[in-house]
N, C-alpha and C positions, 0 to 999 in steps of 0.2 A: 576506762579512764580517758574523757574527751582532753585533747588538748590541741597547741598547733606543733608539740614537736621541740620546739626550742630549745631543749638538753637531750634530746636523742643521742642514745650511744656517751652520754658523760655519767662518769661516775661521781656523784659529790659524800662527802664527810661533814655532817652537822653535828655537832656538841650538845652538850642542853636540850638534844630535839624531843625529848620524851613530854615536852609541856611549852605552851608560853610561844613566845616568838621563833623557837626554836622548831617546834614541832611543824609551825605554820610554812614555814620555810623548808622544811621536809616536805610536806602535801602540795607545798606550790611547784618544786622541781620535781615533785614524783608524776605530778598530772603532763607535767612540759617533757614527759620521757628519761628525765639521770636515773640512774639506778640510786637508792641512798641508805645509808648507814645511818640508822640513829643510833647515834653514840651517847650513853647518858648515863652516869652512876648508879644510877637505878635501873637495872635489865630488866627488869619485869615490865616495867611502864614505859621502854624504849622498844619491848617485841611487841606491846602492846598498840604503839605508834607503827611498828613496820608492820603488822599483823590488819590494821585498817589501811595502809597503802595497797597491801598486798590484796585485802578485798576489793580494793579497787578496781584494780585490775595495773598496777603500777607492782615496780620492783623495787625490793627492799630487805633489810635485816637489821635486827634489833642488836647493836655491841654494849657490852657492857666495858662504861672507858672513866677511869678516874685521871681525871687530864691533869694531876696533880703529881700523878707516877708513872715514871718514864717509861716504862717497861712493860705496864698496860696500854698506853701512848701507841708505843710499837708493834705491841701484838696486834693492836686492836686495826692500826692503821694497815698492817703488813697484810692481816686475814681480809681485809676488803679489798685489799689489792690484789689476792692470792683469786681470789671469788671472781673478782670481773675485769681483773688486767691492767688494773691501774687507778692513780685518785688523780680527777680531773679538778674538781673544786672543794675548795674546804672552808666550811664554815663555822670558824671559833666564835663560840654562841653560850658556853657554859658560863655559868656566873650566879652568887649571891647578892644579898644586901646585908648589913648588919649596921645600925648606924647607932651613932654616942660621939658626943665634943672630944674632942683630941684630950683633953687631960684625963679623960676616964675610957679613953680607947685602950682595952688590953691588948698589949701587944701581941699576945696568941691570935686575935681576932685580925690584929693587921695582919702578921703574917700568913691567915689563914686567907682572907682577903685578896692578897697581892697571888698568894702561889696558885688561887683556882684560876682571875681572871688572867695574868699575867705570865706566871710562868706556867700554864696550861695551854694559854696561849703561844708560847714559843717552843714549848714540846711538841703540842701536832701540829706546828710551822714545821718545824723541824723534820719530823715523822713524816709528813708528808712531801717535802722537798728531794723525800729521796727519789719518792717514785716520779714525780714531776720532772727534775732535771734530770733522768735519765734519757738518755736521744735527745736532749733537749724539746722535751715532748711537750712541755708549758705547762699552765694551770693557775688556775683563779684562786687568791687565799681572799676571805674577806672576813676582817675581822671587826665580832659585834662592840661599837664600840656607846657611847652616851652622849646626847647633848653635854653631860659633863667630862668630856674626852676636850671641852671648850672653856666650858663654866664651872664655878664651884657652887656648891650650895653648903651650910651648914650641917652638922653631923654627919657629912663624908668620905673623910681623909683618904680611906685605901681607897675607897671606891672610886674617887676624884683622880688618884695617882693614879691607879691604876689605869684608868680609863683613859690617860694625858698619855701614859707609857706605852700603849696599845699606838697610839698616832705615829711616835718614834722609830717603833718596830715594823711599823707599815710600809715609813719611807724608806727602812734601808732594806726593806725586803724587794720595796718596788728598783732598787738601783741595783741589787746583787741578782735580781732572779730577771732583768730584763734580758740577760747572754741569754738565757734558758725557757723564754715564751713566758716567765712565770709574770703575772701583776698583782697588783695587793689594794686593797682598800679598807676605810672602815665604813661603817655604817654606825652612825650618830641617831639615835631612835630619842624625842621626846619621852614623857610617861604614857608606858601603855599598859593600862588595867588588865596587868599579867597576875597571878598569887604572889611572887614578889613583891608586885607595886603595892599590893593590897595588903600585905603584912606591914608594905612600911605605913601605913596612916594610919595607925594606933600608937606605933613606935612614935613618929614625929609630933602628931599629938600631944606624949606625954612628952617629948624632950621640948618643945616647944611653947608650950602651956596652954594652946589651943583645942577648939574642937576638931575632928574629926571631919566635919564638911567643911572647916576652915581650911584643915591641910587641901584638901581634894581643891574649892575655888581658888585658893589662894596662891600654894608653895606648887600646886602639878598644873594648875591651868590660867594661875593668873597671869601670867604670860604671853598666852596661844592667843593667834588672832581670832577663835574665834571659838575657847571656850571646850573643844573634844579633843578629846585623848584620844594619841597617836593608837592605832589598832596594827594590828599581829600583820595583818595583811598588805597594809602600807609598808612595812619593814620589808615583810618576805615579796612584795613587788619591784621592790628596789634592790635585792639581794638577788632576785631574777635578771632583772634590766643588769648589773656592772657582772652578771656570771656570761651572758650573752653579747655586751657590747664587743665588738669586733679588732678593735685596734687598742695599744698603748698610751692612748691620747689620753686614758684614766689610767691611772696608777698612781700609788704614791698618794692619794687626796683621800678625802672625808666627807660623807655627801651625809648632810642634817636633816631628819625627817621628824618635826615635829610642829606640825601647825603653829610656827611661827613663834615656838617659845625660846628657841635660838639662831640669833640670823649669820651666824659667824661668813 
């Protein structure tokens, strides 16, 4: 596994990494040297992500983690840290989509919504702050957040909040965990032709009364300066760059990566 090194000797914790942006961001710090946990509700297709690092010639192990319950949370965060000594960086990355106008949103679906990106997100904040602030040893949290962590689009409500409330929990994690080496970020991804993105243009489609290549030019790229959807690798190169930046001069902020479809 060629690489220059750049997470040597770090341990990181990715979410969602069994697929999608998540996975890529696992393969980009396995090749840079972290050891990584793909953490993903699905164990089979998260050992099957740590099982291609591991032929790599990279280190890795598949956790089975529903970031929804605290207690998988903990084991899950505790046995990564039992295995290699500690979590240096943690990347909250798990998430859905489910979209519908607010008056036929069930509220089962919001709260379904809020508890995977949001309070999933403050569980393995949490979960992992132990190991971090211990000795004041530090560590990177960055959390995956959305050009709509800015914007809103129609059809969706959790997905919008959640994604505004992810910003909030960033900043006071970047003022509480500075005593402790820790900083925090999110990462603002445009549309990236993930299975997600790709479930949503049939959904939008029919909520919208459009075709199908309408969604794709129109509601994901009419936008972008220049027409392509943000890619896995864009994300997980920018999720490298704020794991490796050296000093506190980032924290606390929101870095947008999506060809130009939000300039916030």
């Amino acid at each position: 596994m060629s690489s220059s090194g750049k997470l040597q000797g770090k341990v990181a914790i990715i979410t969602g990494a069994a697929s999608g942006i998540g996975k890529e961001i696992a393969l980009v710090y396995a090749r840079e040297g972290a050891a990584v946990a793909v953490a993903d509700i699905n164990q089979a297709a998260a050992q099957k992500t740590a099982d291609e690092i591991i032929a790599a010639g990279g280190r890795a192990m598949g956790i089975a983690m529903d970031v929804t319950d605290e207690a998988a949370v903990n084991n899950g965060t505790d046995q990564v840290a039992a295995a290699w000594g500690s979590v240096d960086i943690l990347i909250s990355n798990a998430g859905i989509q489910i979209v519908n106008p607010i008056e036929q949103f069930s509220y089962a679906d919001w709260k379904k919504m809020l508890a995977i990106h949001l309070d999933g997100a403050f569980l393995t904040t949490k979960a992992a702050l132990k190991h971090m602030y211990k000795d004041n040893r530090g560590g990177i949290v960055i959390y995956m957040g959305s050009v709509h962590s800015h914007e809103a689009s129609p059809l969706k409500a959790p997905y919008v909040s959640a994604k505004h409330a992810l910003m909030g929990l960033s900043k006071v994690l970047a003022k509480e965990g500075a005593a402790h080496n820790v900083r925090s970020h999110v990462i603002c991804p445009g549309f990236v032709r993930t299975p997600l993105v790709d479930k949503q243009i049939p959904e939008q489609a029919k909520e919208l009364g459009i075709s199908e290549e309408e969604v794709v030019k129109r509601v994901m790229l009419g936008n972008t300066v220049d027409g392509i959807f943000t890619t896995v690798d864009d994300v997980a190169q920018t999720a490298l760059f704020l794991a490796t930046f050296p000093t506190a001069a980032l924290t606390g902020q929101s870095f947008i990566v999506s060809h130009g479809w939000s300039m916030k």
